[in-house]
C-alpha positions as CSV (number, residue, x, y, z in Angstrom):
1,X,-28.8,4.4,-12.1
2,X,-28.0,7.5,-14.6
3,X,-25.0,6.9,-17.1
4,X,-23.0,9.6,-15.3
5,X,-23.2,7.8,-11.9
6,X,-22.3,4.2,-13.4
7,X,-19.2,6.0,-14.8
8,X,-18.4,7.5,-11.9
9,X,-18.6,3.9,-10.3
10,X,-16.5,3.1,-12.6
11,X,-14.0,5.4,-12.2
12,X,-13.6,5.4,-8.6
13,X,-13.8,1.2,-8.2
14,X,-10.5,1.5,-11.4
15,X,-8.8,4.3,-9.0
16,X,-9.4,2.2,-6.1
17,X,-8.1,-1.3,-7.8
18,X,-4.6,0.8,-9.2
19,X,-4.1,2.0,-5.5
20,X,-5.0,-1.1,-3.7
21,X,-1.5,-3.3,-4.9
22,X,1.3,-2.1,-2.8
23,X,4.3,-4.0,-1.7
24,X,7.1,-3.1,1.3
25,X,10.4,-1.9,-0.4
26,X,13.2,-2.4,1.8
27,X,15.5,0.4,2.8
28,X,18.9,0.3,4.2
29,X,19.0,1.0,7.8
30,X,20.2,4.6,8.6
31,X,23.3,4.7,10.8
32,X,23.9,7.6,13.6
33,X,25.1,10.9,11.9
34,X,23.0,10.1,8.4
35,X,21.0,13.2,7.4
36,X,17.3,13.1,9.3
37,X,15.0,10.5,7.5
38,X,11.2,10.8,7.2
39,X,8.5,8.0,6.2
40,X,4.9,8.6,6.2
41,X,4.8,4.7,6.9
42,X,7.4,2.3,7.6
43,X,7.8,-1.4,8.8
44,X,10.3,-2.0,10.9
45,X,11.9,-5.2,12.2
46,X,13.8,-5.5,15.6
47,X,16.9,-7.4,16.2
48,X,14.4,-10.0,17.8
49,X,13.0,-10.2,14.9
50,X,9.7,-8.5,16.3
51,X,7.9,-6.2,13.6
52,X,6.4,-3.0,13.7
53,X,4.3,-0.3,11.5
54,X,5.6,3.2,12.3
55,X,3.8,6.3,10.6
56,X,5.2,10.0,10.5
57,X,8.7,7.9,11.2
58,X,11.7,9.9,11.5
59,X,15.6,9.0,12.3
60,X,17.2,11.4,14.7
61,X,20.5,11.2,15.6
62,X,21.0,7.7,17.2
63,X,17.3,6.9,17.1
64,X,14.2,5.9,15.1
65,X,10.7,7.5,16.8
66,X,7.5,7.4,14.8
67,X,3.7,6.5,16.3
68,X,2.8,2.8,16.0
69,X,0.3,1.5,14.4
70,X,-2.5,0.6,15.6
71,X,-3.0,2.9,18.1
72,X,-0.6,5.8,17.6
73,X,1.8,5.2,20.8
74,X,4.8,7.6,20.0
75,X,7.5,4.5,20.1
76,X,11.6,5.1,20.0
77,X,13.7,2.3,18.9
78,X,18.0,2.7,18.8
79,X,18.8,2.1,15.3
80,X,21.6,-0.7,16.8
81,X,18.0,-2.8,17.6
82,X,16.9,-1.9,13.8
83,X,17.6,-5.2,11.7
84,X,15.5,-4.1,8.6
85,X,13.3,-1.2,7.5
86,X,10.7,-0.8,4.6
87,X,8.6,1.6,3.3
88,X,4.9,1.0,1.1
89,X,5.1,1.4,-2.4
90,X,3.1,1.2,-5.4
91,X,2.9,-2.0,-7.4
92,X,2.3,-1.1,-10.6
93,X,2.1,-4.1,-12.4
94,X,0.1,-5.8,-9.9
95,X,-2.5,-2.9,-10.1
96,X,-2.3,-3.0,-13.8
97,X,-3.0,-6.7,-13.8
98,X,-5.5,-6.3,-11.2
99,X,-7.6,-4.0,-13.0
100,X,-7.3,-6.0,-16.6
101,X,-9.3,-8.8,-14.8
102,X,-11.9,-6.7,-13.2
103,X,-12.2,-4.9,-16.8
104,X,-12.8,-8.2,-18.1
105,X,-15.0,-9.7,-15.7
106,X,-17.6,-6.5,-16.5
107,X,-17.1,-7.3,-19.9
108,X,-18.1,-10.5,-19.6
109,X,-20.8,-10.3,-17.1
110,X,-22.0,-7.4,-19.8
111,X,-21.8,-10.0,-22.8
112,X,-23.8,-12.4,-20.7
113,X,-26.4,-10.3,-20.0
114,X,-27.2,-8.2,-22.7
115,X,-26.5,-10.7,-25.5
116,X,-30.2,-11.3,-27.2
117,X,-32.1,-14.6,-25.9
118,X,-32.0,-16.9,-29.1
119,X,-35.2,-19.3,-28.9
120,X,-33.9,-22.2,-31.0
């Protein structure tokens, strides 16, 4: 493989470790008469303590509409049967972390393999 395409490897696999930890961020639930709320993703638990993934999510008035995941069924919930709501965000710390072990594991795996063979 050229040196160009390993570092592209490279890059893409570090890009896809730092993007890879996220975490759901709770979010207090909106109450009728707030100004109109937008999520590209949210999870939402019911009063019956049933959960949901909404994306495009959006608070209307009185209500909370979005499509579900998986299969993109436009769903409508009252926000009176809205006990909790989070959105994804970006753990950077984790991603950090994450990628300082896979940065030393290459390292290693490197050291192993390209140390010279000593014949003793």
């Amino acid at each position: 493989m050229p040196r160009i395409s390993r570092m592209m490897a490279v890059t893409l696999l570090a890009c896809a470790l730092l993007g890879a930890c996220t975490t759901w961020q709770a979010r207090p639930v909106a109450h009728p008469g707030a100004p109109a709320f937008v999520a590209r993703r949210l999870r939402v638990t019911r009063a019956d303590g049933t959960a949901l993934v909404m994306r495009n999510a959006h608070v209307r008035g009185d209500t909370l509409a979005g499509a579900a995941e998986p299969d993109g069924a436009v769903v409508a919930l009252a926000l009176a049967d809205v006990r909790r709501v989070e959105v994804r965000r970006a753990n950077e710390v984790a991603g950090v972390a994450l990628l300082s072990l896979a940065i030393a594991g290459v390292a290693i795996v490197a050291l192993v393999h390209l140390r010279p063979t000593l014949d003793c």
